[in-house]
N, CA, C and O atoms as a GROMACS GRO file, in nm:
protein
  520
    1UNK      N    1  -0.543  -1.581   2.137
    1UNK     CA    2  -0.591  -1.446   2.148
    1UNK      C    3  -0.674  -1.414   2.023
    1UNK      O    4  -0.628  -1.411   1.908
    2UNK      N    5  -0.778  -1.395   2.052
    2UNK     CA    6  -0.884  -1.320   1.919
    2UNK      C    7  -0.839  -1.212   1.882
    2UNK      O    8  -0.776  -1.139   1.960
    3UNK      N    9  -0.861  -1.184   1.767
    3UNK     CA   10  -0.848  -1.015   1.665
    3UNK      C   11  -0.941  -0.995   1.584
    3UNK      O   12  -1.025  -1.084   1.569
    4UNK      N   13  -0.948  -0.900   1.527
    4UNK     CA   14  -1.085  -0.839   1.462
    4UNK      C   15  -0.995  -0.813   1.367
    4UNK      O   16  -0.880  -0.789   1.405
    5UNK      N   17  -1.028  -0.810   1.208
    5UNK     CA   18  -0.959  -0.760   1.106
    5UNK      C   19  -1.004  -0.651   0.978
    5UNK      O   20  -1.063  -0.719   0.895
    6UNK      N   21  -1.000  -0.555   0.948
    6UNK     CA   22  -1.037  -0.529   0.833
    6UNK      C   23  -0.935  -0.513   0.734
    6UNK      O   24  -0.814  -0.509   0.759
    7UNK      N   25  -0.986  -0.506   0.623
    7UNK     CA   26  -0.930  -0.459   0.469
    7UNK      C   27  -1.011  -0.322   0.406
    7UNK      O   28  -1.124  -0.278   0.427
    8UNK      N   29  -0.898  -0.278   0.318
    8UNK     CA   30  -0.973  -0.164   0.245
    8UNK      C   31  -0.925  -0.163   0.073
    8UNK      O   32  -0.804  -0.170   0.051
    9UNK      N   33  -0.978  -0.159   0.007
    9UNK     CA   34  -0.887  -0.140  -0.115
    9UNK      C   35  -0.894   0.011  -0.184
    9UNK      O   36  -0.991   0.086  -0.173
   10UNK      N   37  -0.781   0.038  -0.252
   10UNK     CA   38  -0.770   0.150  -0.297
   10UNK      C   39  -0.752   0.174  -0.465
   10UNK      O   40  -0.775   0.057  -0.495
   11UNK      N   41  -0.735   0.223  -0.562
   11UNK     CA   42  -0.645   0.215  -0.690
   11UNK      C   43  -0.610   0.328  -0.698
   11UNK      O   44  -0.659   0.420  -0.632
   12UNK      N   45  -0.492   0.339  -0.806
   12UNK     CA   46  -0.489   0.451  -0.857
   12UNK      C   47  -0.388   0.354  -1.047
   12UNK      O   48  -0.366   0.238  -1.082
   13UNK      N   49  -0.365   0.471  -1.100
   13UNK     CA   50  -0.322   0.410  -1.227
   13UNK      C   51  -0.147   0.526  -1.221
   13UNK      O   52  -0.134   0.629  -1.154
   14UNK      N   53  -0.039   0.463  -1.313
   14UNK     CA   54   0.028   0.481  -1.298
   14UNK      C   55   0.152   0.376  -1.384
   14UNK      O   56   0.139   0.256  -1.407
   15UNK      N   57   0.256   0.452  -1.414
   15UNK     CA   58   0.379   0.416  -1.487
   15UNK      C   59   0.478   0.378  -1.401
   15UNK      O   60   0.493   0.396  -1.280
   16UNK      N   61   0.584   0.284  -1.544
   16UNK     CA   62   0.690   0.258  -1.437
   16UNK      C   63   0.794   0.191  -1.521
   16UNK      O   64   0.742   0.158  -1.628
   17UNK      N   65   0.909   0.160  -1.516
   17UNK     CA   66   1.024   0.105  -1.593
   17UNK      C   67   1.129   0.044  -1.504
   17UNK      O   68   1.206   0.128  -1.457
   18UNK      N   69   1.149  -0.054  -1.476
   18UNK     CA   70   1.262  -0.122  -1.441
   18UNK      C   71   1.354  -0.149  -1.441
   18UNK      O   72   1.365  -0.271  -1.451
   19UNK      N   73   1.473  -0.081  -1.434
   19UNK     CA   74   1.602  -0.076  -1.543
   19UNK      C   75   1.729  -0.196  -1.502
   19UNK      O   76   1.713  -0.276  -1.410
   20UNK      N   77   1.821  -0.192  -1.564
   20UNK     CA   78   1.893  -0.341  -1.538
   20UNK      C   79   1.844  -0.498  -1.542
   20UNK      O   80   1.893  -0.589  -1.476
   21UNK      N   81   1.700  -0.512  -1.667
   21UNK     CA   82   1.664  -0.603  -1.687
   21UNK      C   83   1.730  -0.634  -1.773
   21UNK      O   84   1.812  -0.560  -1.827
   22UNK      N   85   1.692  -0.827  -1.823
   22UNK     CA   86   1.782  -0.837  -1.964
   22UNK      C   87   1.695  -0.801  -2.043
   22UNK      O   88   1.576  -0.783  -2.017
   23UNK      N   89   1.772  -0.783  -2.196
   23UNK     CA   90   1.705  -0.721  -2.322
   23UNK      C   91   1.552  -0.833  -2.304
   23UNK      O   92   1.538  -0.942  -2.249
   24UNK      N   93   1.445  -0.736  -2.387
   24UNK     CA   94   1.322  -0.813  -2.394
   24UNK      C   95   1.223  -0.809  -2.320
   24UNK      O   96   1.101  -0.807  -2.339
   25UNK      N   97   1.346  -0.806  -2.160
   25UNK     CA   98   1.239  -0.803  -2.042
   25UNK      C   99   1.102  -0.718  -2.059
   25UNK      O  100   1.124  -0.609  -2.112
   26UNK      N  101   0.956  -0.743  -2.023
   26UNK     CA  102   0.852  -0.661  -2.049
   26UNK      C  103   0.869  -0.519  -1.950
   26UNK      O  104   0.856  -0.399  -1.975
   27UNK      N  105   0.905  -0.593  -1.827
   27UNK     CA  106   0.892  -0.503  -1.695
   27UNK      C  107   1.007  -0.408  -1.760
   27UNK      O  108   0.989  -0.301  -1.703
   28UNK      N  109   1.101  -0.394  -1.836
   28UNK     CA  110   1.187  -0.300  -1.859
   28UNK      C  111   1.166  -0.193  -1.967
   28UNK      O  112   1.242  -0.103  -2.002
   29UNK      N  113   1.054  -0.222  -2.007
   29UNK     CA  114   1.014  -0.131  -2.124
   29UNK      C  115   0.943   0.007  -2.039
   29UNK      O  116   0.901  -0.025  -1.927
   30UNK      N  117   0.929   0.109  -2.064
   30UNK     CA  118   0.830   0.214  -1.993
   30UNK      C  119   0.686   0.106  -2.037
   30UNK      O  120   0.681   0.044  -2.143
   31UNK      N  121   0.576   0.103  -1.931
   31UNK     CA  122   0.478   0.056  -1.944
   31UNK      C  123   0.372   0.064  -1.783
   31UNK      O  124   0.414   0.025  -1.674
   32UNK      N  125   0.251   0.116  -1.804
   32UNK     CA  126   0.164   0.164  -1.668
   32UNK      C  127   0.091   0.010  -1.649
   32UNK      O  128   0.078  -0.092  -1.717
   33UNK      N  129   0.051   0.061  -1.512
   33UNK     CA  130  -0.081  -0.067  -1.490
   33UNK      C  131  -0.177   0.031  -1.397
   33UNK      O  132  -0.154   0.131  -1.330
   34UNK      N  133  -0.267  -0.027  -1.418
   34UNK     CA  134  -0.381  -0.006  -1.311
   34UNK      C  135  -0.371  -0.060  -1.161
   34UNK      O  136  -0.422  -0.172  -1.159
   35UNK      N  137  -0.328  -0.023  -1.041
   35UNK     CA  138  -0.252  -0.062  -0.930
   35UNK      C  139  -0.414  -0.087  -0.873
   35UNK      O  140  -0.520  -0.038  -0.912
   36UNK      N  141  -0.387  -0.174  -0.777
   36UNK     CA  142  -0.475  -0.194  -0.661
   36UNK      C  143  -0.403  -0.233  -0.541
   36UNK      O  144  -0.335  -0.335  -0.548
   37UNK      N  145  -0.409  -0.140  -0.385
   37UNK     CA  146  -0.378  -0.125  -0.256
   37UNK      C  147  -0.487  -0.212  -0.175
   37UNK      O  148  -0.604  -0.182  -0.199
   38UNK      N  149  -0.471  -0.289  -0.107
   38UNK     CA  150  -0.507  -0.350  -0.026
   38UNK      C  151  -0.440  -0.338   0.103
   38UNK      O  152  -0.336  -0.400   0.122
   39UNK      N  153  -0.499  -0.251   0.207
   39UNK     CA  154  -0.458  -0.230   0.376
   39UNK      C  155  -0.525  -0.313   0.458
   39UNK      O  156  -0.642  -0.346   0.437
   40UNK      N  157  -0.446  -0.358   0.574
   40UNK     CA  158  -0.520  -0.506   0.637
   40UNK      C  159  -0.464  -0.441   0.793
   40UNK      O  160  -0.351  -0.411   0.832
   41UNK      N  161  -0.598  -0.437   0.858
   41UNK     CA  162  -0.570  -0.384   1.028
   41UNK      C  163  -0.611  -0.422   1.092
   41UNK      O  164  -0.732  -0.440   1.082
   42UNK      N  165  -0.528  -0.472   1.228
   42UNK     CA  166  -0.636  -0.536   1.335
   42UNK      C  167  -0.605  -0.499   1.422
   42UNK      O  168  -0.497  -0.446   1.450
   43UNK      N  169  -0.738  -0.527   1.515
   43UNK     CA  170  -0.705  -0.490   1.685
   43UNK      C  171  -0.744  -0.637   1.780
   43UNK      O  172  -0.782  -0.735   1.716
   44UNK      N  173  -0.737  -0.645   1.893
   44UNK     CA  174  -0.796  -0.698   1.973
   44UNK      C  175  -0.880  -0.652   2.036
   44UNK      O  176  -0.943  -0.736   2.101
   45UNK      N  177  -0.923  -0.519   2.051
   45UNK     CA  178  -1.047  -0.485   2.096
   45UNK      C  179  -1.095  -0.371   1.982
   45UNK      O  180  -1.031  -0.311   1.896
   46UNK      N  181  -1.219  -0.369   2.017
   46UNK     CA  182  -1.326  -0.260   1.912
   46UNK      C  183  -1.311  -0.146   1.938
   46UNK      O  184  -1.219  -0.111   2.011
   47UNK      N  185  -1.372  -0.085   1.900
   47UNK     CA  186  -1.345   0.090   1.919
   47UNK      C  187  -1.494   0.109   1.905
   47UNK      O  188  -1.545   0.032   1.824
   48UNK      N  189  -1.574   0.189   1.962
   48UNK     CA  190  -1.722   0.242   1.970
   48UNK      C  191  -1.711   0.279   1.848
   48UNK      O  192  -1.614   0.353   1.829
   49UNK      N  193  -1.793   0.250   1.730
   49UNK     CA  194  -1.929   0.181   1.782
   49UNK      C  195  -1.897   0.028   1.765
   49UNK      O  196  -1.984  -0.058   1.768
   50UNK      N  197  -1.751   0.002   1.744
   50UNK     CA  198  -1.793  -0.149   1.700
   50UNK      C  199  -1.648  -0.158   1.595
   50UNK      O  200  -1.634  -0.265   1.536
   51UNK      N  201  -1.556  -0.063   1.575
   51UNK     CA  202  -1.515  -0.072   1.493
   51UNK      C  203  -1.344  -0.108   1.508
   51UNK      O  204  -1.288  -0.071   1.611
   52UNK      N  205  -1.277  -0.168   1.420
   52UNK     CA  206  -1.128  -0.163   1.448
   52UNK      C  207  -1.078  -0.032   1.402
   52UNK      O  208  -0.979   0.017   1.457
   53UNK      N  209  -1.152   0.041   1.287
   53UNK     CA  210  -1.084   0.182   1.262
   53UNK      C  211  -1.184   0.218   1.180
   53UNK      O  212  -1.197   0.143   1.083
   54UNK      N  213  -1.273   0.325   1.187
   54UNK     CA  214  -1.336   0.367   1.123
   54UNK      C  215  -1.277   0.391   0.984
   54UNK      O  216  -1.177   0.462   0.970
   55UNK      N  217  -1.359   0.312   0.843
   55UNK     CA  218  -1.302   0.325   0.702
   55UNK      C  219  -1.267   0.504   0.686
   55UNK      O  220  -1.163   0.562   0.657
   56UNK      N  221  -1.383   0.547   0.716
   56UNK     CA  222  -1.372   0.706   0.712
   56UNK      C  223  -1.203   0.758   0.736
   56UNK      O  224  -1.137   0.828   0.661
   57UNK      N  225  -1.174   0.714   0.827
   57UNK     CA  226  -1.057   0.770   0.867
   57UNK      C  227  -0.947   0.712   0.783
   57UNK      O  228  -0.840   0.755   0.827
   58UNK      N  229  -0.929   0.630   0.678
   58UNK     CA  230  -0.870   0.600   0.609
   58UNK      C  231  -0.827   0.687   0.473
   58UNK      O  232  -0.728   0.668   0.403
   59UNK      N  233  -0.929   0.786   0.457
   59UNK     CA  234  -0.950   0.885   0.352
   59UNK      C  235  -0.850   0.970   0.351
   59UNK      O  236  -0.823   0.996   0.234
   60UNK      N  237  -0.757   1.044   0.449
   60UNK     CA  238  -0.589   1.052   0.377
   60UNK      C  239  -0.539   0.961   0.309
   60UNK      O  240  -0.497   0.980   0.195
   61UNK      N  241  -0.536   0.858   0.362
   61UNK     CA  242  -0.448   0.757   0.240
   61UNK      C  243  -0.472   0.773   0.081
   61UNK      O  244  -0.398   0.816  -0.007
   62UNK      N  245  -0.591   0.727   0.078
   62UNK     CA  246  -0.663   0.754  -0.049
   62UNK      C  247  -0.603   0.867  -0.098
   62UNK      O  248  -0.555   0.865  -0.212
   63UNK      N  249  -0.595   1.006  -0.001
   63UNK     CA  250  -0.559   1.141  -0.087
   63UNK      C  251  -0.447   1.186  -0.092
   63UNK      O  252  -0.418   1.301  -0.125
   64UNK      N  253  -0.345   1.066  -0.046
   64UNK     CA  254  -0.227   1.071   0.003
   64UNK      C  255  -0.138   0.996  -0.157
   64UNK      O  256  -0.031   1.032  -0.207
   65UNK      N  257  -0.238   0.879  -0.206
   65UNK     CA  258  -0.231   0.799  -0.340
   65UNK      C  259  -0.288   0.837  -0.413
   65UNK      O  260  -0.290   0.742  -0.492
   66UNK      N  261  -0.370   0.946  -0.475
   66UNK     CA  262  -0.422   1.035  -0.545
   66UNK      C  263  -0.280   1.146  -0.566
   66UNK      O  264  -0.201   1.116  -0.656
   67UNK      N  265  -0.254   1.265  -0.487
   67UNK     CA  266  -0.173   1.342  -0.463
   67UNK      C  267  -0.042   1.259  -0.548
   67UNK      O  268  -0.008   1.286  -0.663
   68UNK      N  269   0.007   1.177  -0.482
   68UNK     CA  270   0.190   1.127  -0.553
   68UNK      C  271   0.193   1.020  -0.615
   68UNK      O  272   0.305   1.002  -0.663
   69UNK      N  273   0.074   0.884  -0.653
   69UNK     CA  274   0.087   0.809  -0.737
   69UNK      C  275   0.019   0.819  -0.876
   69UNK      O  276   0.057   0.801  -0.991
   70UNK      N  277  -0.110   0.859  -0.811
   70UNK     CA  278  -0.193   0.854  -0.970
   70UNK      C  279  -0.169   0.931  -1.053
   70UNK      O  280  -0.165   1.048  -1.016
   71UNK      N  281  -0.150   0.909  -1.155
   71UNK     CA  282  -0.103   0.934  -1.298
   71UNK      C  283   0.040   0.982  -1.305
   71UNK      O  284   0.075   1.082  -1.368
   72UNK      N  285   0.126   0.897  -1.232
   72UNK     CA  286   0.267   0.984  -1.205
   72UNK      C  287   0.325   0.874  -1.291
   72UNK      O  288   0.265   0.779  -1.342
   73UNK      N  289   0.488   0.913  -1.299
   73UNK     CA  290   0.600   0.807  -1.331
   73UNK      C  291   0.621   0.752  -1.188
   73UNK      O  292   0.657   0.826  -1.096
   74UNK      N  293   0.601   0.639  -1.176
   74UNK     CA  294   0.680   0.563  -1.045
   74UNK      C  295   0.812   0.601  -1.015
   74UNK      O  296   0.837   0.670  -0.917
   75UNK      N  297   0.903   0.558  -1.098
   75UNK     CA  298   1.003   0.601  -1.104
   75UNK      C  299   1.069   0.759  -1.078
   75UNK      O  300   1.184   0.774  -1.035
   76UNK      N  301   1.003   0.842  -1.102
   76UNK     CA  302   1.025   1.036  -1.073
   76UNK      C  303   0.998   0.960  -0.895
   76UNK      O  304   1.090   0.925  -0.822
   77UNK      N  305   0.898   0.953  -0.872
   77UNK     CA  306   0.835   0.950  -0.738
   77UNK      C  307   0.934   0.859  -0.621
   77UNK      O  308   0.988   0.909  -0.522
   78UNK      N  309   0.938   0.719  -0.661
   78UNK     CA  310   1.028   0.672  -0.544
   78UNK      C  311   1.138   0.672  -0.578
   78UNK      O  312   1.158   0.675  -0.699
   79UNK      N  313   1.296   0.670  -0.449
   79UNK     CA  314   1.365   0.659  -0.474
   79UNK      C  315   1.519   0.555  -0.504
   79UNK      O  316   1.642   0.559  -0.513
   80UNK      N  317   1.387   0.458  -0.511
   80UNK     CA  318   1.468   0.305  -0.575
   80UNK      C  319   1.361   0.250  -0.701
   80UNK      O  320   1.256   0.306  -0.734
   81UNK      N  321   1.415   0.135  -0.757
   81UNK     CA  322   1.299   0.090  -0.902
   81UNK      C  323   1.154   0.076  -0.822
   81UNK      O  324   1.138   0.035  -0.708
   82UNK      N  325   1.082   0.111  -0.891
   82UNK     CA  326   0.937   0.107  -0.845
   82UNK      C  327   0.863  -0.026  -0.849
   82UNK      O  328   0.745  -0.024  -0.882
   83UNK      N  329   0.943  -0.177  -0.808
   83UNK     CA  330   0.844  -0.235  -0.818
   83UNK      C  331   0.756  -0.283  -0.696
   83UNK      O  332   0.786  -0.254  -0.580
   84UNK      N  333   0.652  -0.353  -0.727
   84UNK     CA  334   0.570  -0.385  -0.635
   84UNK      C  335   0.568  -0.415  -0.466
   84UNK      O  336   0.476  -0.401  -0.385
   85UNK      N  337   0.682  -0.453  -0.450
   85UNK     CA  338   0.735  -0.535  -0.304
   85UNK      C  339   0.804  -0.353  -0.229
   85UNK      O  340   0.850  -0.321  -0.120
   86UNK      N  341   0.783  -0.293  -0.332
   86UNK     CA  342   0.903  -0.162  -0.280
   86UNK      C  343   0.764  -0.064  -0.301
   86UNK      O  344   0.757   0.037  -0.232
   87UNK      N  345   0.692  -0.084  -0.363
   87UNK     CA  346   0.559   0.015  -0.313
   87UNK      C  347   0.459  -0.013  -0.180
   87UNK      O  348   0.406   0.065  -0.100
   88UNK      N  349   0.459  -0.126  -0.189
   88UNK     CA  350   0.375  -0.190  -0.098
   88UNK      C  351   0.428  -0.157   0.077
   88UNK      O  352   0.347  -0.141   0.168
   89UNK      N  353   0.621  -0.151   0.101
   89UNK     CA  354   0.684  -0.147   0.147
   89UNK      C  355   0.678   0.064   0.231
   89UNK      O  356   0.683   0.113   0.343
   90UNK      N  357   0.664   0.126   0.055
   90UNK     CA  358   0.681   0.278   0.123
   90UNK      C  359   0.537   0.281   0.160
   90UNK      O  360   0.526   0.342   0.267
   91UNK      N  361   0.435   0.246   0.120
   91UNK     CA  362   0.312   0.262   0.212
   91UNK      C  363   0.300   0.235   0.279
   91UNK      O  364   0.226   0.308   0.345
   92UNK      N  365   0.343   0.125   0.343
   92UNK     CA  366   0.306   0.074   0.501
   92UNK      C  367   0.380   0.156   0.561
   92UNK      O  368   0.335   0.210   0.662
   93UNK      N  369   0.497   0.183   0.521
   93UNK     CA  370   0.610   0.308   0.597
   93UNK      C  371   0.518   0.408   0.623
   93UNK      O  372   0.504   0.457   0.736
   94UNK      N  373   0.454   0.442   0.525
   94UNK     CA  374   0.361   0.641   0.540
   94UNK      C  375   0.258   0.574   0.630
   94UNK      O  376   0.248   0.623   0.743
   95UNK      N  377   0.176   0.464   0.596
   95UNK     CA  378   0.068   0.459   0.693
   95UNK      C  379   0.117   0.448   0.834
   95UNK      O  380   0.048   0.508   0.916
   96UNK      N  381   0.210   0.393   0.874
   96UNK     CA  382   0.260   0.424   1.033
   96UNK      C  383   0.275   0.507   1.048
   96UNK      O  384   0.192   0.554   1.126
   97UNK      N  385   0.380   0.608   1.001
   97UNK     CA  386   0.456   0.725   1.018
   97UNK      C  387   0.317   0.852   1.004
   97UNK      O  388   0.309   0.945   1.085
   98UNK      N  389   0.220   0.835   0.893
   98UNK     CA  390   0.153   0.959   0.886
   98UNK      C  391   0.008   0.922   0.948
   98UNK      O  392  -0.043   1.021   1.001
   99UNK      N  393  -0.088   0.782   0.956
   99UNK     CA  394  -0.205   0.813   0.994
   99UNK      C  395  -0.232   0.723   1.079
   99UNK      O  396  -0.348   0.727   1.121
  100UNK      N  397  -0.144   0.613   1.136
  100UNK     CA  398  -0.220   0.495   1.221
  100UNK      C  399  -0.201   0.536   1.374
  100UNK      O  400  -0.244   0.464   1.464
  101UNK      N  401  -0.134   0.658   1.398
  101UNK     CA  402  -0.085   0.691   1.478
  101UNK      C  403  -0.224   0.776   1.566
  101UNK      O  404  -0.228   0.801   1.686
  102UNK      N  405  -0.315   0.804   1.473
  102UNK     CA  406  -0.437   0.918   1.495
  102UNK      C  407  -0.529   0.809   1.485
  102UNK      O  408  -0.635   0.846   1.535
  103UNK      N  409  -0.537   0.688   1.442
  103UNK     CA  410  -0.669   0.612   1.432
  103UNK      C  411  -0.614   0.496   1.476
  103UNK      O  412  -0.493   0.480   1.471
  104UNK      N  413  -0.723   0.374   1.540
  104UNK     CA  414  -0.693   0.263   1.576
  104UNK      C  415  -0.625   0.177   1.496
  104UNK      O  416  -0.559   0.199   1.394
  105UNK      N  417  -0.655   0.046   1.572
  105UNK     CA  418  -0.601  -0.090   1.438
  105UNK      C  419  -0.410  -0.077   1.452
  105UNK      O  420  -0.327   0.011   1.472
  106UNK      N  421  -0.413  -0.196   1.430
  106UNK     CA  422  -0.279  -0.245   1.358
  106UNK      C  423  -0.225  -0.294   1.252
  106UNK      O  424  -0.257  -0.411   1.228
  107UNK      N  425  -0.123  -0.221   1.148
  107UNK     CA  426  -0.163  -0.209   1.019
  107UNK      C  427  -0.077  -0.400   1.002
  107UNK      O  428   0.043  -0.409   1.032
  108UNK      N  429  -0.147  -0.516   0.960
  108UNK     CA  430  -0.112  -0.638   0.954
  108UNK      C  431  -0.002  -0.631   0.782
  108UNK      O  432   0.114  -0.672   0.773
  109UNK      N  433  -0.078  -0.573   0.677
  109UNK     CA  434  -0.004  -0.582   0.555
  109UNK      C  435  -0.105  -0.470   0.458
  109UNK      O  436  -0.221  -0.430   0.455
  110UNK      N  437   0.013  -0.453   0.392
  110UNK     CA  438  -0.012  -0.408   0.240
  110UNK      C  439  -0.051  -0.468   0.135
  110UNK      O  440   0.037  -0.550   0.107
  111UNK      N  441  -0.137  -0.475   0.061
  111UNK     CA  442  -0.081  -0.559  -0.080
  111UNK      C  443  -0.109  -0.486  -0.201
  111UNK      O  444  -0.221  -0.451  -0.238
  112UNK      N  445   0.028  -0.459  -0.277
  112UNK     CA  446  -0.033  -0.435  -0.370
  112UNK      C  447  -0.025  -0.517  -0.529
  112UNK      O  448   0.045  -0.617  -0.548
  113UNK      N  449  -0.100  -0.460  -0.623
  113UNK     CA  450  -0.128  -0.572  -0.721
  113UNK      C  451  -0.123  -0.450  -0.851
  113UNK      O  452  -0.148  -0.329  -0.852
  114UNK      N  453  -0.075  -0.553  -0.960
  114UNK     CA  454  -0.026  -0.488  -1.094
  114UNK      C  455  -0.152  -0.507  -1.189
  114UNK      O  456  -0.200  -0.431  -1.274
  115UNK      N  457  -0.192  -0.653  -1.141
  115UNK     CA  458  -0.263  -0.705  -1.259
  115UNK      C  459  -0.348  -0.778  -1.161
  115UNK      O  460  -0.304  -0.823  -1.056
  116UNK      N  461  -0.505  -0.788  -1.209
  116UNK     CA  462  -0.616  -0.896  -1.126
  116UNK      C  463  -0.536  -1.061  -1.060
  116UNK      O  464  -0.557  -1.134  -0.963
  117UNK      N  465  -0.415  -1.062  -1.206
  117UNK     CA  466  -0.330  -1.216  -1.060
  117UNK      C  467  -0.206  -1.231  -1.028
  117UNK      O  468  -0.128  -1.326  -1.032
  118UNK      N  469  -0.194  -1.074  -0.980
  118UNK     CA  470  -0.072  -1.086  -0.948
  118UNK      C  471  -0.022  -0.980  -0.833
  118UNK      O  472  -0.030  -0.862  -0.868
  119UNK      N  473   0.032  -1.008  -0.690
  119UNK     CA  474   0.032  -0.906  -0.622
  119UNK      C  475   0.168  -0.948  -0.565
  119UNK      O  476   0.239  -1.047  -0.586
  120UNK      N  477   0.183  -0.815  -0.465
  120UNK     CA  478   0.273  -0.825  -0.338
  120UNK      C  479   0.274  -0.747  -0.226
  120UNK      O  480   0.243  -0.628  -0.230
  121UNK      N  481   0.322  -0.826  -0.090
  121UNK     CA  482   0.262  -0.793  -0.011
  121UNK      C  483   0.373  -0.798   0.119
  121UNK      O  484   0.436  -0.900   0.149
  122UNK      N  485   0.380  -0.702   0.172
  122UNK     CA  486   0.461  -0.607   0.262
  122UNK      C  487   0.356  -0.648   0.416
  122UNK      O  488   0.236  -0.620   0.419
  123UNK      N  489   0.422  -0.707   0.518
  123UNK     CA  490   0.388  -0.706   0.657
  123UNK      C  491   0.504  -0.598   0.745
  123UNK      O  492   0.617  -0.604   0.697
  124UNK      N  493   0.494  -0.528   0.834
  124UNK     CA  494   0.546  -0.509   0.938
  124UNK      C  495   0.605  -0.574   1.039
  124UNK      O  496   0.550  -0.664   1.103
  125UNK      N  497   0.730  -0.529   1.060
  125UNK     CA  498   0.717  -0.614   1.192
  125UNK      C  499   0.609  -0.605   1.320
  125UNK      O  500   0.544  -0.502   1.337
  126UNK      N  501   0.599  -0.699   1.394
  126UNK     CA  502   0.499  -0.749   1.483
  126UNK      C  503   0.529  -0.599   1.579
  126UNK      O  504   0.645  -0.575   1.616
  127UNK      N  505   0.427  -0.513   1.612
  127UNK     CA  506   0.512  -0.449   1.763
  127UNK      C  507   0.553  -0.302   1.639
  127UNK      O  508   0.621  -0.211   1.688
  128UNK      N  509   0.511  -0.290   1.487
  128UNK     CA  510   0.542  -0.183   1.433
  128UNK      C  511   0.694  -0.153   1.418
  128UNK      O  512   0.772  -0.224   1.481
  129UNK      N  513   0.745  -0.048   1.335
  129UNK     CA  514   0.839  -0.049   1.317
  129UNK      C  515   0.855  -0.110   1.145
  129UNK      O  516   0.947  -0.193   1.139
  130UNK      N  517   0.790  -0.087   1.014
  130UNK     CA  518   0.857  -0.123   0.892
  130UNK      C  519   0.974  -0.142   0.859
  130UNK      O  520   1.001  -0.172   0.742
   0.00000   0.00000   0.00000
């Protein structure tokens, strides 16, 4: 079966602390990174004019990660340690629950990334449902 795929990337910047590391640990010190979101959607068929989901319609998200991540404490915001596999995880949650529901596509994965080599990355189950 063929699929059509896109990606979108997003950033925002933001803090975070890890607690119950051992002494030393870096990730346990208070310390921010510059985040980058990567959303991955597909369909099997197009949507007029051609599209799996118009990017346009992606622009809550963006103001959705503006609004509660950028420039926040991770930690105030979610309600387990904020790392990567557990952000990547509550977004794909909001993108089902708040916008894929109004626009095409099927959301395939999340990824998000701390540093230019280093990410993680959250799929759905097949059939939806995070």
């Amino acid at each position: 079966m063929s699929r059509y795929a896109i990606g979108k990337s997003f950033a925002f910047s933001a803090s975070h602390q890890l607690p119950g590391l051992p002494e030393g640990h870096q990730c346990g010190r208070l310390h921010g990174h510059n985040y980058t979101v990567e959303v991955e959607l597909e369909a099997e068929t197009l949507e007029f004019p051609g599209f799996v989901t118009d990017f346009g319609d992606l622009a809550p998200f963006k103001a959705y990660l503006d609004a509660t991540f950028d420039h926040r404490h991770l930690n105030d915001v979610l309600d387990e340690p904020p790392t990567s596999e557990r952000l990547a995880a509550h977004l794909a949650t909001w993108l089902e629950r708040e916008l894929l529901p109004q626009v095409g596509g099927r959301l395939v994965s999340v990824r998000v990334s701390e540093t230019p080599t280093s990410w993680a990355k959250f799929s759905p189950s097949p059939g939806g449902g995070s």
